[in-house]
N, C-alpha and C positions, 0 to 999 in steps of 0.2 A: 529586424526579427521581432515579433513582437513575444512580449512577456508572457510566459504558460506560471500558472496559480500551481504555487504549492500548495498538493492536498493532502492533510493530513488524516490520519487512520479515523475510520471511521468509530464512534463510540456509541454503537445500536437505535442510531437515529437513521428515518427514512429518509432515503435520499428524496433531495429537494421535489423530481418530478414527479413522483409515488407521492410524497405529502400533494402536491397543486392538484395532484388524479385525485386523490380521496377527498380534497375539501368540496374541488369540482363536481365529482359524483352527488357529494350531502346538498349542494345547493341545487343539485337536476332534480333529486329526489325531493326536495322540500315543493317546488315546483310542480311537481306531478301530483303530490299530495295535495296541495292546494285546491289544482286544478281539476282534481276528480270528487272531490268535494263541491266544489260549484257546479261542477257537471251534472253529479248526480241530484242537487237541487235545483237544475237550471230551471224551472218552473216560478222559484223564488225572483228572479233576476231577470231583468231587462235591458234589451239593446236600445240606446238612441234611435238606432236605424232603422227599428222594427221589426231587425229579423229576428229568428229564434237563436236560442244561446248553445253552439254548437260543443265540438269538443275543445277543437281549436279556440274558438272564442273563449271558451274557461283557461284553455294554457295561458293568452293573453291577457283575461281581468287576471290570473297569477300572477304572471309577472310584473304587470304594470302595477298592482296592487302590493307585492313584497316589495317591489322595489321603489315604494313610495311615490314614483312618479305623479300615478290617478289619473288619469284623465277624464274620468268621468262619463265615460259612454256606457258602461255596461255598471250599474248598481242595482246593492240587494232591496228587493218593494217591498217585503215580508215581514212580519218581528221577527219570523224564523232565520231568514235569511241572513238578518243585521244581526241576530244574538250569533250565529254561526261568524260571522267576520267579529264580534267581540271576543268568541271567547277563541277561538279555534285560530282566524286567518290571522289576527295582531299577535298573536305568539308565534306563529309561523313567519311573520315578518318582523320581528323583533330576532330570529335565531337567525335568519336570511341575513340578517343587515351584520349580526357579530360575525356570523362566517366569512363575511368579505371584507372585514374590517380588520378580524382578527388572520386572514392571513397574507393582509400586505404589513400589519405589525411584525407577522411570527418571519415573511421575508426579509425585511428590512432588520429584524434583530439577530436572526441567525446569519448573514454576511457581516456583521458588528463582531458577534460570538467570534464567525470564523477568523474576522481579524486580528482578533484578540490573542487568539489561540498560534496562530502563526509568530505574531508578534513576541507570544512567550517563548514558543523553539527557537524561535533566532537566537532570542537569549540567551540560551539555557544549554545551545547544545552545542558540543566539546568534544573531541575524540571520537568521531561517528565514523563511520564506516558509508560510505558511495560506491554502488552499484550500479555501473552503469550497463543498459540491456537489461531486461526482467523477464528472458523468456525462460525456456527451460533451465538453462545454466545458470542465469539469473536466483531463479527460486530454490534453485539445487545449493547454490551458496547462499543464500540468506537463511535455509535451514538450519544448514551447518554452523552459520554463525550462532544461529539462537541455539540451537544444541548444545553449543559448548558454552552456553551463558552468556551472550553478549544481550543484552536488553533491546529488542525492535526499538524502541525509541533512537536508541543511538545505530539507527540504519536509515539511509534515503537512497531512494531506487530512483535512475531515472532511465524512462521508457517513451519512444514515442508515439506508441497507441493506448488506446482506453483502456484493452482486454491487461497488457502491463500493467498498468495503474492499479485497477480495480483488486489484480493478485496482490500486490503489495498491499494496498491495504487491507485488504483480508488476512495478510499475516499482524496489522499493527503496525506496518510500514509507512513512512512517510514516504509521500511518493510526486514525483515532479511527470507531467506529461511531456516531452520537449526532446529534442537531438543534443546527446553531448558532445558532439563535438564542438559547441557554441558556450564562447566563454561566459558569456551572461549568463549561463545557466548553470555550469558550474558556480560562477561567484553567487548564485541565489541559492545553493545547496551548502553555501558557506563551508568551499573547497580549503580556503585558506584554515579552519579550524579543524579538519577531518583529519581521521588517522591516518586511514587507507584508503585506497580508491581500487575499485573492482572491475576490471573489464571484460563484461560478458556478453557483448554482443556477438551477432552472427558474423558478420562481415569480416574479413581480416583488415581491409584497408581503412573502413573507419575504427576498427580498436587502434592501427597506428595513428590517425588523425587526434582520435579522446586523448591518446598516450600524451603524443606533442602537445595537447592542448593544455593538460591536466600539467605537464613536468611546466610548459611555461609559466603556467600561473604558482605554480610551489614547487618549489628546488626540494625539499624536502619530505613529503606526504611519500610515503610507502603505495607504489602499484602496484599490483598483481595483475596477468592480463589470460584470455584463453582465448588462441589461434586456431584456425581447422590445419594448417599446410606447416610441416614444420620449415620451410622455410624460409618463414615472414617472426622465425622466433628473434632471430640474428637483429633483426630490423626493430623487433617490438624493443628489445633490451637496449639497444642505441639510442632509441626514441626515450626511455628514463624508464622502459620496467623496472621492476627488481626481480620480478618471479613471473615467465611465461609458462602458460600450461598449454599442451599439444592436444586439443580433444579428439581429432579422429586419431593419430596417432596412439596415442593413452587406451583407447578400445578397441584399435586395433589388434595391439600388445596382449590384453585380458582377453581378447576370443581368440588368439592365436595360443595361448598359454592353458587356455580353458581346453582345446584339443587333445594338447599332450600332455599339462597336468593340472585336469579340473581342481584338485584341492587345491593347490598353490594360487589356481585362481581366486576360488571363493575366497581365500583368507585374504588375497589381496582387494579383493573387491568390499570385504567386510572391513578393513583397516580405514579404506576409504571412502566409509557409507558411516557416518557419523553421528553418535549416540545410539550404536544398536550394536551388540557384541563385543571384539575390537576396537580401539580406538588409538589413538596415535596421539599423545600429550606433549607437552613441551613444559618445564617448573626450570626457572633459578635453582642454581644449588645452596644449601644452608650451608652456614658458616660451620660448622660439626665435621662436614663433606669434603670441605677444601683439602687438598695432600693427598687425600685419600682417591683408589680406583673408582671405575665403574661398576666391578665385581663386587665393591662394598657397600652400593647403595641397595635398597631396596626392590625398585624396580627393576626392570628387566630394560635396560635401558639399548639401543641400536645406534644413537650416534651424539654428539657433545657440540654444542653451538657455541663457538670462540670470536672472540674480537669483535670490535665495532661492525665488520661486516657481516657478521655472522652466518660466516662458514660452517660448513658441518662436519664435522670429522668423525671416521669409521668408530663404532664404541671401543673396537680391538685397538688401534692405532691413538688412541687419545690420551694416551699418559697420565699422570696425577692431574686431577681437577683442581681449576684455577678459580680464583673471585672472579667473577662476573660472567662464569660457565654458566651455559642453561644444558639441562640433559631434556635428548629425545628418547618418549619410553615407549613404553605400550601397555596400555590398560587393559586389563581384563575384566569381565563383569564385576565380581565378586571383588574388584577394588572399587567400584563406582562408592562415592557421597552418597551415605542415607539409605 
């Protein structure tokens, strides 16, 4: 399989083919400049061959003339003609020659840049979060993650078309072109350091394939996965999820609920639409907390996350809170930061 380039987010620079279109354009245009300039003095100018100095003939004394070549068939007979190539055509081919100079530099230093820049993510990046699929579901969860403050840098998408890529980094995403079900690709998304791995593709059988792929390479990294059939859920969790999600199932549920009771919908649709109204949190408990109810805290809390597996227990059912409780709450606007 060959190697797909990690690309990193774009930082309001043109992309490579937009820059080569625009240098390309300035040297057609220098070109044509030139060359209607001799045109319009063609009277100045003579051919070797005798004929007269056409339009075409002026595009080519331009170019052979910017482009230093010379060959000598067509020169200016005039003082007009040679003051007109000192002062006008040798700046036009002195700015000819930096455009083509300067953009096999600005190529060759931006692939340098890019490697640089790669070279420094590897380094640097700890606790990221992998997405694997970047289509709709995809970008639906990397919203949510930035919503709740996770920083685009500590996210890598990986998708195997362009139109993936290109959204990802539109949001400031690092983004890999490639199939994950291929361990090489995981290991260049530097799986072994990642927090969580995301599986949002379409397909159910390659999210169990990314599943197996991802648990092989780390026993440990937290998956989260979204299946269309609930049941390929059974399968996803055996393969090393930790949390499958049911997508037509799940909107099944909301439009069958929405029927008979559209509020209950909404609020549940807003609970699960992240950073806009509702929200659904998760805080460790403070030491002040511990012995103490769920009735005692604060928040309005729905359920109590216990033990290393972290179960969730009903808020009613969960007894005095323990050290290393986390409570699930619900936020309402008018408690948001700031």
């Amino acid at each position: 399989m060959a190697r797909s380039e990690l690309r990193l987010p774009l930082r309001g620079e043109r992309p490579p083919l937009v820059e080569i279109a625009r240098r390309v354009a300035l040297a057609v245009l220098i070109v044509l400049v030139s060359a209607l300039l001799v045109y319009f003095d063609r009277d100045d100018y003579r051919d070797s061959s005798g004929t007269p100095i056409t339009f075409l003939s002026a595009i080519y004394y331009a170019t052979v003339s910017l482009s230093t070549t010379g060959y000598g068939d067509i020169v200016p007979v005039t003082p007009q003609a040679r003051l007109l190539t000192i002062l006008v055509i040798t700046p036009l081919r002195f700015a000819f020659l930096i455009l083509l100079v300067g953009t096999t530099i600005s190529a060759l230093s931006e692939r340098s840049r890019m490697q640089y820049r790669v070279a420094r993510w590897r380094a640097k990046v700890r606790n990221h979060t992998i997405i694997c699929g970047f289509g709709t579901k995809g970008r639906a969860a990397a919203r949510t993650l930035i919503a709740d403050g996770v920083d685009p840098s500590r996210i890598v998408a990986i998708d195997p078309t362009p139109e993936g890529v290109a959204s990802a980094q539109a949001l400031g995403i690092t983004a890999v072109q490639a199939n994950a079900e291929h361990s090489e690709t995981l290991h260049q998304v530097e799986l072994d350091r990642a927090r969580a791995v995301l599986i949002t593709v379409h397909d159910d059988n390659s999210a169990v394939m990314i599943t197996l792929t991802v648990r092989q390479q780390s026993k440990t990294v937290f998956i989260a996965a979204s299946v269309r059939e609930e049941e390929n859920v059974a399968l996803l969790k055996q393969s090393g999820a930790r949390s499958v999600i049911t997508s037509q199932e799940a909107a099944g549920r909301l439009v069958g609920l929405a029927a008979r009771k559209p509020t209950i919908a909404a609020v549940a649709e807003d609970l699960i639409s992240y950073g806009t109204g509702l929200d659904l949190r998760q805080r460790p408990i403070n030491e002040d907390e511990i012995g103490r109810g769920v009735r005692d805290v604060a928040e309005v809390v729905i359920a109590v996350v216990r033990g290393s597996r972290e179960e969730s227990i009903p808020a009613n059912a969960a007894g005095e809170l323990r050290r290393g409780d986390q409570l699930l709450y619900v936020q309402f606007p008018d408690m948001r930061p700031g």
